[in-house]
Phi, psi and omega in degrees: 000326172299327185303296189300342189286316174307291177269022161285333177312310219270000143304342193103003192256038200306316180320297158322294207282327173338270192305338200260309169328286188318301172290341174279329177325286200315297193298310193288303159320326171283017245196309175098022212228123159239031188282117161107341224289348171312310180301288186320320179277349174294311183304305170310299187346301195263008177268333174297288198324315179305320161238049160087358163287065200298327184300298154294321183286337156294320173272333172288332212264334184254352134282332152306324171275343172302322191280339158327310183285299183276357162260006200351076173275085216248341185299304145309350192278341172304313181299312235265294190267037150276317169313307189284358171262338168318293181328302220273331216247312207247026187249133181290001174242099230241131203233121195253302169308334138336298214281328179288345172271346166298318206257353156285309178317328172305278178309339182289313177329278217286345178245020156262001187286317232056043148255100195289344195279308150318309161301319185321290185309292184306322168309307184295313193295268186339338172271323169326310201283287181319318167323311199296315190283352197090359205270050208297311155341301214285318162346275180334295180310300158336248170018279180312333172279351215228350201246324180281316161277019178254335196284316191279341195264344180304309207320305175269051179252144198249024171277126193305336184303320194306312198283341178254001158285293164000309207275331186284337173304304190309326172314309192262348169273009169244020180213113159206138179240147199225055119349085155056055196248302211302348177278292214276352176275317191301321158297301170314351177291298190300337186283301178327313204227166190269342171212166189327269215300309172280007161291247128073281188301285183254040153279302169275356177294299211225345166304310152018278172285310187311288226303329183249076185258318164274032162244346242224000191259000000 
């Protein structure tokens, strides 16, 4: 239920994801289990965040992120605090310096990992944010770093779908507006692949690229 709660967000349907959110936590507690319960209060976060419920949504993510640590449960964390710097950005007392120390933590977390999917996702948000700031450059680069290696592993890939995605990477590291990306790569994720954790993964690996194809021109 959390999961299905989760793309109810990424529709537009935060009310709606609150409640399906909530009852799969309560079901998974009841249960005696926190395996996953990080992801899931992250999911709640930003679904609270969506719909202006900044408080809950501050208490959840920092409850999530407390349980990172203390179940070390680690596979999420970069994700965990890339959601608290989105939170931190989308709050009204909108915290910029917050929010960038959150998605630096992200990113350090997701490349000491090699998680390159968790890098992907940190990386957009953080060129939003530079963007906004004016960085456009320091945006870009990122981007292009992050773009590149997804760029050298399509380029051997001998499948023609590899190869033309490869050629849209090359593309894209010298043309990108980093737009509203981080929802629609996690749904192509979710189509794409057969569970949750690998969606995720080679969802945002290769959805990614597919989704900017109208951005790239």
């Amino acid at each position: 239920m959390s999961v299905q709660g989760f793309l109810f967000a990424l529709t537009g349907k935060a009310s709606d994801a609150v409640h399906m959110i909530i009852s799969g936590i309560t079901a998974l507690r009841s249960s005696g289990t926190t395996w996953f319960m990080p992801t899931y209060l992250s999911y709640l976060a930003r679904a609270y965040a969506d719909v202006g419920q900044f408080d809950e949504a501050c208490r959840c993510i920092g409850e999530a992120m407390t349980l990172v640590e203390t179940t070390k449960e680690r596979w999420c964390e970069a994700e965990v605090h890339r959601v608290a710097g989105e939170i931190a950005l989308m709050s009204p007392q909108s915290d910029t310096a917050k929010a960038e120390e959150y998605l630096e933590r992200a990113l350090v977390v997701a490349r000491k990992q090699h998680a390159k999917s968790w890098e992907l996702r940190t990386a957009m948000s953080m060129a939003r944010l530079w963007r906004d700031q004016g960085k456009r450059d320091a945006a870009r680069d990122l981007l292009a770093s992050v773009y590149g290696w997804f760029h050298r592993r399509l380029r051997h890939t001998r499948s023609e779908r590899g190869q033309g995605l490869a050629r849209r990477a090359e593309r894209l590291t010298t043309s990108f507006e980093p737009a509203s990306l981080a929802p629609q790569v996690t749904i192509l994720g979710e189509r794409s692949c057969g569970d949750y954790r690998r969606s995720l993964r080679c969802g945002a690996e290769i959805g990614a690229i597919e989704v900017q194809r109208g951005s790239a021109g």
